[in-house]
C-alpha positions, -999 to +999 in steps of 0.1 A: +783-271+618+792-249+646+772-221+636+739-235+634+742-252+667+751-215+686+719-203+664+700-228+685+719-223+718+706-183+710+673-185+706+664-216+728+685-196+760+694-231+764+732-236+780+744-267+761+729-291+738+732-327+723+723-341+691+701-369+695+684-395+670+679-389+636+649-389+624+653-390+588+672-384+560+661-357+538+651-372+499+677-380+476+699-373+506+692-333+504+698-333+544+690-345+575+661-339+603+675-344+640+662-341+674+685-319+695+685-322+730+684-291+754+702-284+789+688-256+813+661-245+793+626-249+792+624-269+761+637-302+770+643-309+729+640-291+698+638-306+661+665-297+632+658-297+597+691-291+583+691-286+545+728-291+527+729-296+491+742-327+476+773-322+452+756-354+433+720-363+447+708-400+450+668-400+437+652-433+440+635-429+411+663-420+390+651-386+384+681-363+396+683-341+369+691-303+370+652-295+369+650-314+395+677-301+419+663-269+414+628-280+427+638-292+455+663-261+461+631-239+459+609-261+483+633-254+511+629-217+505+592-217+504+595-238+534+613-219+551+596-186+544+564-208+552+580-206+587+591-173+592+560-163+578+528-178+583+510-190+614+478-214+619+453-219+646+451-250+674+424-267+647+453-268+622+484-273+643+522-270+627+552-269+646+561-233+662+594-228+644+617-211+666+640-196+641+649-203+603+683-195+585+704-197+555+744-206+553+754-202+518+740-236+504+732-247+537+694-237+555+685-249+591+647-247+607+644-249+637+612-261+652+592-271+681+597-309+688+559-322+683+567-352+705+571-328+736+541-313+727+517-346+727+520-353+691+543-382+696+521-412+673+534-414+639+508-440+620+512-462+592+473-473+594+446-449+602+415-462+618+385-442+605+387-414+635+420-409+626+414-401+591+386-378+602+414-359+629+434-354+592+408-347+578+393-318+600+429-305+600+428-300+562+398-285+566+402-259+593+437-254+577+418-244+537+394-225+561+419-207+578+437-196+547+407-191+528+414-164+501+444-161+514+471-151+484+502-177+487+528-144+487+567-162+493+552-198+485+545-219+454+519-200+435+503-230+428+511-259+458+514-293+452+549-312+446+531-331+411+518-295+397+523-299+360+544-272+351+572-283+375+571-318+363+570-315+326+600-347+324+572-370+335+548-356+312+572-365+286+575-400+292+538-410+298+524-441+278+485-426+282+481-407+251+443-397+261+455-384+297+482-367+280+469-348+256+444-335+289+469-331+311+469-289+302+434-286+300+429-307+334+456-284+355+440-252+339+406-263+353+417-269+390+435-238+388+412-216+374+389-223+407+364-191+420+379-208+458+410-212+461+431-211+497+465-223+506+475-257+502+494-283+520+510-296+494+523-330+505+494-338+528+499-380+533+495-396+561+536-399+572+532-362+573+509-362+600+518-361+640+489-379+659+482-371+699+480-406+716+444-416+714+446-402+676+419-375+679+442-346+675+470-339+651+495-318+636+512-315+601+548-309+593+570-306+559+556-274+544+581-276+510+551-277+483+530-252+502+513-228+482+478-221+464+453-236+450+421-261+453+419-279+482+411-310+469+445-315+461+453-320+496+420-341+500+425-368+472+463-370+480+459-376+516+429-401+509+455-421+484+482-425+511+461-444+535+441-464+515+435-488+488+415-489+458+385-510+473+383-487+508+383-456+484+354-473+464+341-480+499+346-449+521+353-420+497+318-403+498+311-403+536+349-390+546+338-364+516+309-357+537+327-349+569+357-328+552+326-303+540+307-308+574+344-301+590+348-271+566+314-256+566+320-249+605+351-232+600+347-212+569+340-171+572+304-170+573+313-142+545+321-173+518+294-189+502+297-224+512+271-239+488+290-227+460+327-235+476+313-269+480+299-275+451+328-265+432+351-284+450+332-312+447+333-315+411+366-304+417+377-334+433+378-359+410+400-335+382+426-334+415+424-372+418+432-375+379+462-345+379+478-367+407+473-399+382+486-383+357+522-375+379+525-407+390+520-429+355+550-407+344+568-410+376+564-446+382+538-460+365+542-495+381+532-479+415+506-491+437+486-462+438+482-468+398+448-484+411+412-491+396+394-467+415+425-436+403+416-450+366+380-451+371+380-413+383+407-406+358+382-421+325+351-397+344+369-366+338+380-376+303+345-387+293+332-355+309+358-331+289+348-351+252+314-346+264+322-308+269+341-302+237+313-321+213+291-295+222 
């Protein structure tokens, strides 16, 4: 599309360019991100998200239905106004996005390239400072946005958050989670703290320096507000199993407060923030349960220690309604 690689020529000052690798294809083929490489400029390579709506989309799950679509058309406009928007701090790094524009059904970001700027790792195993670099990220990123109301973004973040996935409610075999399912989403929503979310914080989404102690986040489509356990128990769940949750859940707990009691406003009352979000964190864990037994409930992630969490906070709400 000739228009969107003159947008880049524009605001790059670059004098020619060439599309390099790809490096992914967009889900349910919604797209494609590309690294474009510059001539006579001082970036040597900028990244392309290039949105273009499917006449028919592909889902691997099977669920590309008109609810659907529409999702998915919204998270590129949150993302995008994400971008043109909002900015972080070095302790929560995102890409600098250079310029962000819509062509009829077509949108195009274009960002920073992470690689040139010493993010280059991707990891598919995290040793335990690596998780703790992720971790400190999510916490000076809920610090920094503290408060903060999610104007142009999902009001409530997340890309499982009930009320946009009420098809895989529908279909859930767990009767008990079920019928909590409401009550569970209107108590992580109705948080005294909330700040702005991630939203799809797992471990592909993070860009690690080369000796893994600093990193940077990308894909900002299910931004928006909300607890931010949400982003805690999701990106815990991507990089590890069952037994290592059992295992190493309480001290990487420990070090996400330690992380976000250091970068808080002094003005926020950290022993209440952290006590609510710590009894916060395992309602999170069961709302994300509750998506994926309805989305594909054969799925790894469908683990002991996400239905031990999951019968806690189902005990704790009969225990609260016998009263």
């Amino acid at each position: 599309m000739q228009t969107y690689q003159d947008l880049i020529l524009q605001v790059s000052g670059a004098k020619a360019l060439r599309k390099g690798t790809k490096i992914q294809t967009l889900w349910s083929g919604y797209g494609e991100i590309v690294r474009i490489h510059l001539e006579n400029c001082d970036r040597p390579s900028v990244v392309v998200k290039h949105v273009k709506f499917p006449q028919e989309s592909a889902h691997p799950g099977g669920w590309n239905t008109d609810r659907s679509h529409q999702r998915k058309v919204r998270s590129y406009q949150v993302e995008t106004y994400w971008y043109q928007n909002y900015a972080t701090n070095d302790r929560c790094r995102v890409p600098v996005c250079l310029v962000a524009r819509s062509f009829g059904d077509e949108q195009v970001i274009v960002l920073e390239d992470l690689d040139v700027a010493g993010f280059d790792e991707r990891r598919n195993s995290v040793s335990d400072d690596e998780i703790k670099a992720c971790l400190g990220w999510l916490a000076n990123f809920h610090a920094f946005f503290m408060g903060v109301e999610p104007k142009g973004l999902w009001p409530i973040g997340t890309y499982w958050h009930l009320e946009t996935r009420p098809d895989e409610l529908e279909v859930m075999s767990d009767q008990p989670l079920k019928k909590s399912a409401g009550e569970i989403d209107r108590i992580l929503n109705s948080c005294h703290f909330k700040t702005i979310v991630h939203g799809d914080a797992k471990l592909a989404n993070f860009c690690f320096s080369g000796n893994g102690n600093r990193v940077a986040a990308v894909d900002f489509q299910y931004v928006g507000g909300g607890c931010g356990m949400k982003d805690l128990i999701y990106f815990l769940g991507s990089c590890m199993n069952d037994k290592q949750c059992e295992k190493r859940v309480p001290d990487l707990l420990d070090y996400y407060f330690s992380e976000l009691r250091a970068a808080v406003d002094e003005q926020v009352n950290f022993k209440d923030l952290e006590a609510e979000w710590r009894e916060m964190f395992a309602f999170a864990w069961t709302d994300f349960h509750r998506f994926m037994l309805g989305w594909m409930p054969g799925h790894h992630k469908n683990n002991r220690y996400s239905r031990k969490l999951t019968q806690d906070v189902l005990t704790k709400l009969k225990q609260k309604h016998s009263k």
